[in-house]
Backbone as JSON Lines, residues from 0, in Angstrom:
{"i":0,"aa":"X","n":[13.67,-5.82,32.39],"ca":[12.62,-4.85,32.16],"c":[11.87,-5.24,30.9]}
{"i":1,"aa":"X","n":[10.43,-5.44,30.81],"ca":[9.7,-5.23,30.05],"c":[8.79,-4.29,29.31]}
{"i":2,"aa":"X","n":[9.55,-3.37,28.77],"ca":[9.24,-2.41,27.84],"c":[9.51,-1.86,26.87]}
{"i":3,"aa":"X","n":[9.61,-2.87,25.81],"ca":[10.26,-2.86,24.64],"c":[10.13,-1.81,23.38]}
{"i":4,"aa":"X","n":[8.53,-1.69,23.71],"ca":[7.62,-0.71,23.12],"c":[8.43,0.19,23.03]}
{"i":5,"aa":"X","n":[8.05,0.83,24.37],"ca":[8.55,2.27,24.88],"c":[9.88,2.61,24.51]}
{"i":6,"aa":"X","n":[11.3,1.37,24.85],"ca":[12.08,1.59,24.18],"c":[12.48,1.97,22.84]}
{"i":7,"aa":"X","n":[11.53,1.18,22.02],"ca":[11.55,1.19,20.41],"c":[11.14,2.85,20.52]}
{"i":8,"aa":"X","n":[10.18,3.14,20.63],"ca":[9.69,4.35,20.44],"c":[10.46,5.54,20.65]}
{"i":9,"aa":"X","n":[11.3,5.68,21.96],"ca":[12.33,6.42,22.16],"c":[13.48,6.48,21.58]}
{"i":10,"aa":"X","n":[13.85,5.11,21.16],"ca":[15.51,5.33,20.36],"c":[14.69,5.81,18.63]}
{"i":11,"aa":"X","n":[13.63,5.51,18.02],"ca":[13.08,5.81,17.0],"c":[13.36,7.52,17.45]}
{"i":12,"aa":"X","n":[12.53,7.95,18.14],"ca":[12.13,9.66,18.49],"c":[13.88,10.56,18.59]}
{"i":13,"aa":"X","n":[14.45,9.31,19.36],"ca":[15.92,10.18,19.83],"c":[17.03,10.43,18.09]}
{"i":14,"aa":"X","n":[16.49,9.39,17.47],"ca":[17.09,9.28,16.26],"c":[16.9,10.89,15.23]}
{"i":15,"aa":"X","n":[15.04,10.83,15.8],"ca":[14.85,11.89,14.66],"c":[15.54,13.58,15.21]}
{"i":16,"aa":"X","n":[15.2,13.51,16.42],"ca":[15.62,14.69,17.31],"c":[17.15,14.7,17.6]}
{"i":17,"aa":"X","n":[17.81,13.88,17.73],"ca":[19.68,13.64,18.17],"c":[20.16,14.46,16.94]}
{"i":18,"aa":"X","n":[19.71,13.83,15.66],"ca":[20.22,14.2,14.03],"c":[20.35,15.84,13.96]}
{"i":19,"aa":"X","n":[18.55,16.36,14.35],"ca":[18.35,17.47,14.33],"c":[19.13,18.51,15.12]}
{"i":20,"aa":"X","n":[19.23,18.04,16.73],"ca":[19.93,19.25,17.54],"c":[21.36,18.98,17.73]}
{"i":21,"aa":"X","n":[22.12,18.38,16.26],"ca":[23.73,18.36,16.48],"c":[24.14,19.81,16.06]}
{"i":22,"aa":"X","n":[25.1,20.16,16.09],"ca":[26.1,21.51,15.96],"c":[25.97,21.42,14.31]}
{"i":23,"aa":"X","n":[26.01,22.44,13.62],"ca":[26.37,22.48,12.33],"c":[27.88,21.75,11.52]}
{"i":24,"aa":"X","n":[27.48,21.07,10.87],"ca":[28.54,20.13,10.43],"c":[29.27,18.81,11.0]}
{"i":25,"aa":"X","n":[28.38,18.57,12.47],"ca":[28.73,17.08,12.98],"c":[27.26,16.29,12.34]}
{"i":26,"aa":"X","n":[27.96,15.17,11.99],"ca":[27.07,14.01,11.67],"c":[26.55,12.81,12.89]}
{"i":27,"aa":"X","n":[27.58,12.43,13.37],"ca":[27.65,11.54,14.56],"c":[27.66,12.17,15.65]}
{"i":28,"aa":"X","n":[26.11,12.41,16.43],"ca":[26.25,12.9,18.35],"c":[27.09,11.86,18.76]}
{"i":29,"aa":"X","n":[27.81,12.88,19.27],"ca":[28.94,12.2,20.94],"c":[27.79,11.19,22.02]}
{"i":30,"aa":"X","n":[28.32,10.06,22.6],"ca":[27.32,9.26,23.64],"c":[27.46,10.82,24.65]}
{"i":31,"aa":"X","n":[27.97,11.22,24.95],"ca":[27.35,12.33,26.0],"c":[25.83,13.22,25.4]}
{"i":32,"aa":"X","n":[26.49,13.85,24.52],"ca":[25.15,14.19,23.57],"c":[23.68,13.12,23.47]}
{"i":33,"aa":"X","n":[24.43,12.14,23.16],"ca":[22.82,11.41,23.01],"c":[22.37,11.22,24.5]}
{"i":34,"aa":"X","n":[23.54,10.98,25.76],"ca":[22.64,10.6,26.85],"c":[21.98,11.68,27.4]}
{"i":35,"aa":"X","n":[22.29,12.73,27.37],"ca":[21.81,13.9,27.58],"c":[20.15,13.62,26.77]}
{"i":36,"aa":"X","n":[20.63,14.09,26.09],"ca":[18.78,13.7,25.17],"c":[18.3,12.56,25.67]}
{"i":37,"aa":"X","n":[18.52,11.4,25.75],"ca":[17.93,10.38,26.8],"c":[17.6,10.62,27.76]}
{"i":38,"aa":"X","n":[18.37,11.13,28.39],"ca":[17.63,11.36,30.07],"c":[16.11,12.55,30.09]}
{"i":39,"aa":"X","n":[16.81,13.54,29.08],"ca":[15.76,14.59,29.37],"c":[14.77,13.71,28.4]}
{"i":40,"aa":"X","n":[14.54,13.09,28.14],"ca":[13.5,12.4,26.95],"c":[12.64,11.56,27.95]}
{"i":41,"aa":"X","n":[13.72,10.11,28.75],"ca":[13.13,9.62,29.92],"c":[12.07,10.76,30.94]}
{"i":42,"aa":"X","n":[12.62,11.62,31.02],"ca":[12.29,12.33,32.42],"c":[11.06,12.76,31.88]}
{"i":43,"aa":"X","n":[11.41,13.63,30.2],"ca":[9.56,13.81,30.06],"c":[8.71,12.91,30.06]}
{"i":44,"aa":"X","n":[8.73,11.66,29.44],"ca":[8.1,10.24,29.54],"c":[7.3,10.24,30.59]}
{"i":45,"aa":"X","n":[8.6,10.37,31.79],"ca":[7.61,10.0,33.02],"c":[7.06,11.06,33.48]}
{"i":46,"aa":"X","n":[7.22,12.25,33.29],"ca":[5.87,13.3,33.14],"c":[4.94,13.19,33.36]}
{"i":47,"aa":"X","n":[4.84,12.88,31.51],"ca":[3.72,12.61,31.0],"c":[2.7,11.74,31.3]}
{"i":48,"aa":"X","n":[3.52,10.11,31.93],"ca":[2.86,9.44,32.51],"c":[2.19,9.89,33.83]}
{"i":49,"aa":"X","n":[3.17,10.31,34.47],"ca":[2.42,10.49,35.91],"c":[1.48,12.11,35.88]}
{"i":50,"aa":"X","n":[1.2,12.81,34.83],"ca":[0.29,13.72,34.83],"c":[-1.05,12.78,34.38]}
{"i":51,"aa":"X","n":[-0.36,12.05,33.15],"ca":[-1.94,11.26,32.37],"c":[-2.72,9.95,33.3]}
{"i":52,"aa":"X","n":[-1.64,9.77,33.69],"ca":[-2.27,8.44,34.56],"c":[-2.36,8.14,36.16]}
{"i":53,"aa":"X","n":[-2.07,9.7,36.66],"ca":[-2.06,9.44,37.99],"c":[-3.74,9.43,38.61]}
{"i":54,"aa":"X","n":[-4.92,9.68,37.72],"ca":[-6.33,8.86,38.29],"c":[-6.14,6.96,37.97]}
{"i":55,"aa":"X","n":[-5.42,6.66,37.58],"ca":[-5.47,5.31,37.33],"c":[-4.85,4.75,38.15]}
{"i":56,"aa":"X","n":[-3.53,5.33,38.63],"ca":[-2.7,4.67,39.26],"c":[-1.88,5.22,40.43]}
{"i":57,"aa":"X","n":[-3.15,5.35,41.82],"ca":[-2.95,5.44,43.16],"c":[-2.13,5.55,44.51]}
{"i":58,"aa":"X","n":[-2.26,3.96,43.97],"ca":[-1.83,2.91,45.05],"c":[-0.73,2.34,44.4]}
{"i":59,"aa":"X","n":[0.22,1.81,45.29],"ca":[0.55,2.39,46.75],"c":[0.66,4.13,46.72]}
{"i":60,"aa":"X","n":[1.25,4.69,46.25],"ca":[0.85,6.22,45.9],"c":[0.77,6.69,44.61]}
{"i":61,"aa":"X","n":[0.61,7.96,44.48],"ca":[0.27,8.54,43.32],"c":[1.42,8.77,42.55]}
{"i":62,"aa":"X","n":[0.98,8.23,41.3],"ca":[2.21,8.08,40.18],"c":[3.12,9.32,40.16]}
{"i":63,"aa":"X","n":[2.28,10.81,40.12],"ca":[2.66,11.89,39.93],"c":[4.0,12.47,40.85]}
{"i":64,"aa":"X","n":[3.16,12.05,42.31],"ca":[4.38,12.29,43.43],"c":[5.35,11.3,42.98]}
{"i":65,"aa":"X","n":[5.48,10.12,42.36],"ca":[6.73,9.1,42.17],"c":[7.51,9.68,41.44]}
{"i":66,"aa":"X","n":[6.93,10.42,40.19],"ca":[7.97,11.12,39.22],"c":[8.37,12.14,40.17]}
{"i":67,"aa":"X","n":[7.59,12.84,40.81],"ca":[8.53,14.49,41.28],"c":[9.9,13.68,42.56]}
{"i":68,"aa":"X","n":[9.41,12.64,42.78],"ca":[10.28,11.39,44.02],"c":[11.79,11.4,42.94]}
{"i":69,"aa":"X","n":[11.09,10.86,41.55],"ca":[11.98,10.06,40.77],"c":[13.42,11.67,40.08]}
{"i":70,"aa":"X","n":[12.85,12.72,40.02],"ca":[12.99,13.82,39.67],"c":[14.38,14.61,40.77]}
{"i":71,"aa":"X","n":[13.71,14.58,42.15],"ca":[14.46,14.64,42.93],"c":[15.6,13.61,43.34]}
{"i":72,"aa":"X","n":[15.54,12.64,42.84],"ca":[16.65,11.81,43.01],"c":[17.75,11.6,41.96]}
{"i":73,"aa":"X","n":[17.05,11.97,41.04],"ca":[17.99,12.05,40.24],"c":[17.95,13.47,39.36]}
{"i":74,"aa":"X","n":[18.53,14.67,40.47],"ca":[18.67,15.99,40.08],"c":[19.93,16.11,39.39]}
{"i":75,"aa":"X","n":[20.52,15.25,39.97],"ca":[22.0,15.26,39.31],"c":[22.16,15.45,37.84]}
{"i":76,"aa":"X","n":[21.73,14.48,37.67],"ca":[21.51,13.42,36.06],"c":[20.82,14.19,35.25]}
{"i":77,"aa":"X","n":[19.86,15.5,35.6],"ca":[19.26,15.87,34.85],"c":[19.66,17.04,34.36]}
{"i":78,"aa":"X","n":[20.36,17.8,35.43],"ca":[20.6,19.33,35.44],"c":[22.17,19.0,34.96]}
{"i":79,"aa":"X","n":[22.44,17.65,34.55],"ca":[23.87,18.05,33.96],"c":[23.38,17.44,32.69]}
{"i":80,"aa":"X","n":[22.44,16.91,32.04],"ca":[22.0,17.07,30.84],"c":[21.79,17.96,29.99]}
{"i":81,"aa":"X","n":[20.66,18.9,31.15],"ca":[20.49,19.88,30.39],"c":[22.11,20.92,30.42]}
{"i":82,"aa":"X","n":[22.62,21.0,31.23],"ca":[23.92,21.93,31.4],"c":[24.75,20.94,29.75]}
{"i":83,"aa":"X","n":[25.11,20.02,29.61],"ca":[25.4,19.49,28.46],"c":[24.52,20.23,27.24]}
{"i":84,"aa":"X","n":[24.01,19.93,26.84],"ca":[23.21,20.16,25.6],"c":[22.77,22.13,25.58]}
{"i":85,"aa":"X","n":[22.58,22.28,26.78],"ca":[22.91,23.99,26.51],"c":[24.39,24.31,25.89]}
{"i":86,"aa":"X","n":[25.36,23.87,26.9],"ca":[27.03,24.05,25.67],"c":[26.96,23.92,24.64]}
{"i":87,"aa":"X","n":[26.18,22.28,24.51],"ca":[26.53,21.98,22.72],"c":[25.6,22.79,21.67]}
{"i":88,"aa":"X","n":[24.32,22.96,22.1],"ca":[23.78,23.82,21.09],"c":[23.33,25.19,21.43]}
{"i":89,"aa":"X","n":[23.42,25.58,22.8],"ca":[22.6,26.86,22.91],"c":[21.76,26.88,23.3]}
{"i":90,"aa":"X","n":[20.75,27.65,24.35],"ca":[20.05,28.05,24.44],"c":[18.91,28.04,24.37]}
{"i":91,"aa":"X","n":[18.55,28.39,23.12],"ca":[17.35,28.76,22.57],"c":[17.12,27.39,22.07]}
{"i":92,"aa":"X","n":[18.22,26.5,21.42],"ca":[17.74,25.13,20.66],"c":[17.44,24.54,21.65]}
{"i":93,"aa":"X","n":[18.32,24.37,22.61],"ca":[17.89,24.04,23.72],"c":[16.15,23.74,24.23]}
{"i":94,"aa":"X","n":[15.69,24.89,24.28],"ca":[14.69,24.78,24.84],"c":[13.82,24.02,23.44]}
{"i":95,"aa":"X","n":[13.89,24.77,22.43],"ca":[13.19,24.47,21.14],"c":[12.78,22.37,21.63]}
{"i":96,"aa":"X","n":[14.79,21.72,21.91],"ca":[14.78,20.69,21.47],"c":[13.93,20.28,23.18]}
{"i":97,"aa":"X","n":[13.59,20.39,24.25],"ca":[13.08,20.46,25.35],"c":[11.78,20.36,25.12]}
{"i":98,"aa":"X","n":[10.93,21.38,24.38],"ca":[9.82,21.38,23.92],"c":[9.55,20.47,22.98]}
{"i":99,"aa":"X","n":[10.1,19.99,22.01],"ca":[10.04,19.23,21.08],"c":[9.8,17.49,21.69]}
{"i":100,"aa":"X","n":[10.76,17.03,22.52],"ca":[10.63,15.87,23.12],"c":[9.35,16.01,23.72]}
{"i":101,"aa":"X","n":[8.71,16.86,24.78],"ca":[7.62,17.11,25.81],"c":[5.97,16.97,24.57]}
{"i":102,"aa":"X","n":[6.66,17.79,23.81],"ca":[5.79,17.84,22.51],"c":[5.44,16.74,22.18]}
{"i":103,"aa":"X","n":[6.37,15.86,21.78],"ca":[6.11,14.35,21.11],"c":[5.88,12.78,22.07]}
{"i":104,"aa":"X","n":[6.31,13.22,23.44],"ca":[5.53,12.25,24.18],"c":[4.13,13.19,24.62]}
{"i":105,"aa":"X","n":[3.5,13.85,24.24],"ca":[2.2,14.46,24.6],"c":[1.37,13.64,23.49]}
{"i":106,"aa":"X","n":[1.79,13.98,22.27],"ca":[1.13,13.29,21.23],"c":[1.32,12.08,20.89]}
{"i":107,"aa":"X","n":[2.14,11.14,21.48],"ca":[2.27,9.32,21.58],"c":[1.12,9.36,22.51]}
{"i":108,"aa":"X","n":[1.11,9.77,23.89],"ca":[-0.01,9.75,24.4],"c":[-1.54,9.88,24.22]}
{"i":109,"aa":"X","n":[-1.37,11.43,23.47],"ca":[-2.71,11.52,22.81],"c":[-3.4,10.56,21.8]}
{"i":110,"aa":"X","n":[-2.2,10.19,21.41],"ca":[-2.97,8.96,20.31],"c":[-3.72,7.56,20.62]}
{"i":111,"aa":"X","n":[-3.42,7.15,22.05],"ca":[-4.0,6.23,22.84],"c":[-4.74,7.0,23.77]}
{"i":112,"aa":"X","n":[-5.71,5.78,24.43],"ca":[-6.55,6.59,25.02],"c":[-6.2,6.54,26.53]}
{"i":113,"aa":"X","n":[-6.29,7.53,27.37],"ca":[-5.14,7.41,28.41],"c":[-5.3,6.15,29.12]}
{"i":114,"aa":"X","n":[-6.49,5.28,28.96],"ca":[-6.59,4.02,30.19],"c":[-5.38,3.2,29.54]}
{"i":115,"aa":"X","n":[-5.54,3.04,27.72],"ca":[-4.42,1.84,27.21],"c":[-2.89,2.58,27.22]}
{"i":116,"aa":"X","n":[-2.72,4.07,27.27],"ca":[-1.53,4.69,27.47],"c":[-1.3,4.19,28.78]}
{"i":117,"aa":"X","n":[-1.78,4.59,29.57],"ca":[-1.29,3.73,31.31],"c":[-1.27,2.64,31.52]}
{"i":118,"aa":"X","n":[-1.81,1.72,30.66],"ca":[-1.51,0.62,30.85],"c":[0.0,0.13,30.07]}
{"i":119,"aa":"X","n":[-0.24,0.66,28.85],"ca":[1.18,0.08,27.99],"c":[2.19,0.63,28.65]}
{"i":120,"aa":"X","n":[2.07,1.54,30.15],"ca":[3.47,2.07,30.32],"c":[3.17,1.6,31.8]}
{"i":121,"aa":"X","n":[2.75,0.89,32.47],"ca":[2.54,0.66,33.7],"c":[4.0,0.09,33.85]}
{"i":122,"aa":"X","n":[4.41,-1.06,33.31],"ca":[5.91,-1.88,33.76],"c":[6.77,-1.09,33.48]}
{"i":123,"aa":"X","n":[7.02,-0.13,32.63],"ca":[7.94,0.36,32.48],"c":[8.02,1.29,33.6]}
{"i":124,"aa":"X","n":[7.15,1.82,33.98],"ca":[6.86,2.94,35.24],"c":[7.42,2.29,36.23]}
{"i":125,"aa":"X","n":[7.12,1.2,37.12],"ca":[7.4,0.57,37.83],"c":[8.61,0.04,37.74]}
{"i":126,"aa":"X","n":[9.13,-0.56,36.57],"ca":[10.63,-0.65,36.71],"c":[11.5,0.05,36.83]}
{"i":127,"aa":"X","n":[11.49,1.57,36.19],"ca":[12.4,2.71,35.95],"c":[12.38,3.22,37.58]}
{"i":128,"aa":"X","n":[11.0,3.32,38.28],"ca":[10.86,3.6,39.44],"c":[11.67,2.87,40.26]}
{"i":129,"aa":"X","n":[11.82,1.66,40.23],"ca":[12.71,0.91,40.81],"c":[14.22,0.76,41.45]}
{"i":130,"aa":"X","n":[14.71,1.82,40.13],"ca":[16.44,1.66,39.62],"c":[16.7,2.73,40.4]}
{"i":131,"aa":"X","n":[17.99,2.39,40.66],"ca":[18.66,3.52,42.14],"c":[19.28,4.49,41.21]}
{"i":132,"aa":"X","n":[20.08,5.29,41.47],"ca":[20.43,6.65,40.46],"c":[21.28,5.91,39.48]}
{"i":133,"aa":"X","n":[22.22,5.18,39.93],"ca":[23.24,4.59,39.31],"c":[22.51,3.36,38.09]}
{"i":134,"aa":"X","n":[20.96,2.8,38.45],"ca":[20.6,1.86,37.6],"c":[20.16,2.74,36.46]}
{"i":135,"aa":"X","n":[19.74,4.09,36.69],"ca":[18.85,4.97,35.94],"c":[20.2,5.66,34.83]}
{"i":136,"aa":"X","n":[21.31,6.14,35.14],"ca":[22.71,6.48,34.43],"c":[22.8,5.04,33.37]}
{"i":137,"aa":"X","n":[22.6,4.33,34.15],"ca":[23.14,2.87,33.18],"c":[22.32,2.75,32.2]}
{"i":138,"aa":"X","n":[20.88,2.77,32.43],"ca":[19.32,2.56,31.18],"c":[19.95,3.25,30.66]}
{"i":139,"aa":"X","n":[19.88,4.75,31.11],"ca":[19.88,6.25,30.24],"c":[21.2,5.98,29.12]}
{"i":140,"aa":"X","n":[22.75,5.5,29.62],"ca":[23.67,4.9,28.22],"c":[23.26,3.9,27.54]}
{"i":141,"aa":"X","n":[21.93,2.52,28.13],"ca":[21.72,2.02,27.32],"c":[20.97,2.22,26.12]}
{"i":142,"aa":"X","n":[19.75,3.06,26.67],"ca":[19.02,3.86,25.39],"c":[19.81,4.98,24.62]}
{"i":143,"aa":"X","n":[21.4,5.76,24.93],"ca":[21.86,6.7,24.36],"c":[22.47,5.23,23.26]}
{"i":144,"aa":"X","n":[23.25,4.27,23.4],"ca":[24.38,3.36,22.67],"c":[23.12,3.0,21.74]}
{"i":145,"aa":"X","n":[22.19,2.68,21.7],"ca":[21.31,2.4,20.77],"c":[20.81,3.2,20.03]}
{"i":146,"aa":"X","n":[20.44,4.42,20.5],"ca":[20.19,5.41,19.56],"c":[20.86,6.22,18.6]}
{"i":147,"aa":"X","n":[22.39,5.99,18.85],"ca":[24.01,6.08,18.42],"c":[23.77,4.7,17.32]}
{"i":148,"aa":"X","n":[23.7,3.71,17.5],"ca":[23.86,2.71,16.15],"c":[22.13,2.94,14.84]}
{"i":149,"aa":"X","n":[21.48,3.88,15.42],"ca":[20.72,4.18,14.21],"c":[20.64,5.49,13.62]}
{"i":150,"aa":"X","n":[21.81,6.33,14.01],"ca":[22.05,7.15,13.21],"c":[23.22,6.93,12.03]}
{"i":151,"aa":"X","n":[22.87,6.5,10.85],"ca":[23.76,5.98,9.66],"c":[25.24,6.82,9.7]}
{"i":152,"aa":"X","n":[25.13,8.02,10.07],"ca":[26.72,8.88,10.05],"c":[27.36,7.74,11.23]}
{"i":153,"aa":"X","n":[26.48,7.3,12.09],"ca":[27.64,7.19,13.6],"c":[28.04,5.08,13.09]}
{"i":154,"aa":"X","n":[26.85,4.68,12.15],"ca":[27.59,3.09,12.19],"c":[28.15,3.94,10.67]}
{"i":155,"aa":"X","n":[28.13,4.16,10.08],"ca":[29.43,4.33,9.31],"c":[30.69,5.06,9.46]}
{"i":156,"aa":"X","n":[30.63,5.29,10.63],"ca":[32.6,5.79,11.29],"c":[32.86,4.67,11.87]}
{"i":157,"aa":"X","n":[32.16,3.77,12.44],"ca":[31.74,2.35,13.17],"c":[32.29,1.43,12.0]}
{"i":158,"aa":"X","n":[34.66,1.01,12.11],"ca":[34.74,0.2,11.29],"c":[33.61,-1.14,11.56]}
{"i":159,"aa":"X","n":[33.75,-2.21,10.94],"ca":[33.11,-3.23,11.39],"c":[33.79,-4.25,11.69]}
{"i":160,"aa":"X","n":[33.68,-5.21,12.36],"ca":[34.21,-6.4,13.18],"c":[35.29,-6.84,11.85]}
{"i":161,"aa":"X","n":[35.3,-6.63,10.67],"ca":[36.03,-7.92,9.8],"c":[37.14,-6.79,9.14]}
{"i":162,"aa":"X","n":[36.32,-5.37,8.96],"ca":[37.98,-4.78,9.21],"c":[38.7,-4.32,10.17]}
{"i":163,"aa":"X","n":[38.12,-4.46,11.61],"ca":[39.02,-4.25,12.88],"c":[39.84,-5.32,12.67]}
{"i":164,"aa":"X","n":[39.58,-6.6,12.34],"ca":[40.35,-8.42,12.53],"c":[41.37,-7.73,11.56]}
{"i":165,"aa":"X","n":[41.33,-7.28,10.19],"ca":[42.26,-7.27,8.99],"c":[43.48,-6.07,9.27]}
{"i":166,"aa":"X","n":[42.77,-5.08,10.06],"ca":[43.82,-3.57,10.51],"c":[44.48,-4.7,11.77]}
{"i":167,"aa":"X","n":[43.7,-4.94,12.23],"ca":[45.06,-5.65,13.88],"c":[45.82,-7.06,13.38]}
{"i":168,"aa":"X","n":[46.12,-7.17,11.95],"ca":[46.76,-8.55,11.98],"c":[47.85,-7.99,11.05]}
């Protein structure tokens, strides 16, 4: 997959938002926690795309129906995200942190103009579209494990390679 951008941009966004909607007094989100926020982060993404760019992008069909396609296929994945992250924080943060993601891919968007927004996200659209439920679970831990090594609480519980070698000898 070629969308490095988009990636950068999301584990950046998940960093600032993961920190924010942990429980009072955890430092390090759990990978369930962060994939949870990944997925619902992905899912607004492609929203956003397929509301902003479905005059651009048609054919073979309309982007918009691909997300509500992409949505329904992976109901699973989503409604146990959100069922996750309601336990861990509640409710109300819940939605707060729901709005907040929807919020901030509205305004990545707004800041380009929607022809170069649809374009910088065309491959990524098309690839994510691609992945069967099980390829989409796999992205979704790969963008949660990355967004887990840039929160400083979670690589500093993270011994490192030279004192794992010195504790196992």
């Amino acid at each position: 997959m070629r969308y490095g951008f988009i990636k950068a941009v999301i584990l950046v966004v998940a960093l600032a938002l993961s920190v924010s909607s942990l429980r009072a007094g955890e430092r390090c989100p759990s990978m369930a926690h962060l994939e949870a926020e990944q997925a619902l982060r992905l899912h607004s993404e492609l929203m956003v795309i397929g509301l902003t760019c479905q005059k651009y992008y048609r054919q073979p069909s309309d982007i918009y129906t691909e997300y509500q396609k992409f949505t329904a296929e992976n109901a699973n994945l989503l409604r146990q995200a959100e069922n996750n992250l309601v336990l861990r924080v509640g409710v109300e943060r819940f939605h707060a942190l729901r709005t907040n993601i929807a919020n901030d891919v509205s305004r990545r968007a707004a800041f380009m103009s929607p022809k170069a927004y649809c374009q910088a996200n065309a491959l990524f659209v098309g690839d994510l579209l691609a992945l069967s439920s099980d390829g989409v679970r796999q992205y979704v831990a790969r963008l949660a494990a990355g967004a887990r090594q840039q929160v400083p609480a979670c690589v500093a519980a993270t011994p490192s390679r030279s004192a794992m070698v010195f504790k196992n000898e």
